[in-house]
C-alpha positions in Angstrom: -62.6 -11.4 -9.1 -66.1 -12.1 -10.7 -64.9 -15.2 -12.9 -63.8 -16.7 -9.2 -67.4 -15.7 -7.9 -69.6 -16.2 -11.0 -68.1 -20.0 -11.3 -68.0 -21.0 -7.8 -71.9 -19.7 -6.8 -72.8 -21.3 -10.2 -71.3 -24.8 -9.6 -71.5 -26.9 -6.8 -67.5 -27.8 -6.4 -64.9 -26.0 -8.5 -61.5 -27.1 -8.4 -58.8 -23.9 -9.7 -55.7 -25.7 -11.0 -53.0 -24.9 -13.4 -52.1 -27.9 -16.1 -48.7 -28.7 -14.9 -49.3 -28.9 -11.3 -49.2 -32.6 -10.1 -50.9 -31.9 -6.5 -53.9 -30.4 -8.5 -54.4 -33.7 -10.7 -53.9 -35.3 -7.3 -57.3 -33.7 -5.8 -59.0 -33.6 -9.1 -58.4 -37.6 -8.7 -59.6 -37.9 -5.9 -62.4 -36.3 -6.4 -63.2 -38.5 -8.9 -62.4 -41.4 -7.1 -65.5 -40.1 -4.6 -67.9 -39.8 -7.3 -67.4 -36.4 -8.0 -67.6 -34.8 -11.3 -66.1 -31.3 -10.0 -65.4 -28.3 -12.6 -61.8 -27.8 -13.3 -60.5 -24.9 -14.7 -56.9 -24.1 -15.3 -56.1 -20.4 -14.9 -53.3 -21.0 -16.5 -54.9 -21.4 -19.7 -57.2 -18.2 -18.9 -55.5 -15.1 -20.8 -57.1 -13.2 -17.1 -54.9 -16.3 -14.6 -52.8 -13.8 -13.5 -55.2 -11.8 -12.2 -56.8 -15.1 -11.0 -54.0 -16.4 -9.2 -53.9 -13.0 -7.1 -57.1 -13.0 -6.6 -57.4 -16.7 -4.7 -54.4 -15.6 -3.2 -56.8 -12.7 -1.8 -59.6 -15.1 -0.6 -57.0 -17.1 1.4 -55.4 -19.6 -0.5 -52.3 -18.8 1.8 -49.5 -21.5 0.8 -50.2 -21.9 -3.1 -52.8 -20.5 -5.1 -53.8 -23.8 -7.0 -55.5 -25.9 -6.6 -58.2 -24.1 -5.3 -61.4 -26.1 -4.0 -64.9 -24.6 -3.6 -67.7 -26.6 -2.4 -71.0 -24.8 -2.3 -69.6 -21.7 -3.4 -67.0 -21.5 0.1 -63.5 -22.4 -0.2 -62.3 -25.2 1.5 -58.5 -24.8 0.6 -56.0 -26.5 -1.0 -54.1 -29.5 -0.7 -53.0 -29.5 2.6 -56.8 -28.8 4.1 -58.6 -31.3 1.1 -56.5 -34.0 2.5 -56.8 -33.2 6.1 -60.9 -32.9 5.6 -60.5 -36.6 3.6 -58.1 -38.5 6.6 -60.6 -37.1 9.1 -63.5 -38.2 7.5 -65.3 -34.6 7.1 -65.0 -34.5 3.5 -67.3 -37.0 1.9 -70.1 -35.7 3.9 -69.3 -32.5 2.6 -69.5 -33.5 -0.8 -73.2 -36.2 0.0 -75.1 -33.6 -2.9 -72.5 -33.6 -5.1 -71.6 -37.2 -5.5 -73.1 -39.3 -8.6 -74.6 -42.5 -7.9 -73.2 -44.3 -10.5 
């Protein structure tokens, strides 16, 4: 979908979540916590989410839909494969240009 594409080549990481989902405002914290301000846009407060939600689903988002992480305009995955990047150590140096120094 071209709201997927437009906001993920336009934006360094890009979290897709929905509002009540506690495992995306698990990786949206944690991004934080590694000094990242990512964007995070709920589909489910998107009149198009539907659409959305297939669409991940499309790109490979296999398990869940949401959250949805993009870093440098490629998915990464969700949960399972953001927190298997973080315990190995392969995710902060992903993130080095995104992180703020303060």
């Amino acid at each position: 979908m071209e709201k997927i594409k437009a906001l993920t080549s336009e934006n360094g990481v890009v979290i897709f979540t929905k509002s009540t989902c506690c495992l995306c405002y698990a990786v949206t914290i944690l991004f934080h916590e590694l000094r990242v301000n990512p964007i995070v846009y709920e589909i489910d407060k998107d009149p198009q989410g539907r659409e959305m939600e297939k669409a991940l689903l499309k790109q490979g988002c296999n398990s869940s839909p949401v959250p949805a992480v993009y870093i440098g305009g490629k998915l990464v995955g969700s949960t399972n494969e953001v927190m298997s990047l973080h315990l190995s150590g392969s995710l902060i140096p992903l993130l080095k240009t995104y992180q703020s120094l303060s």
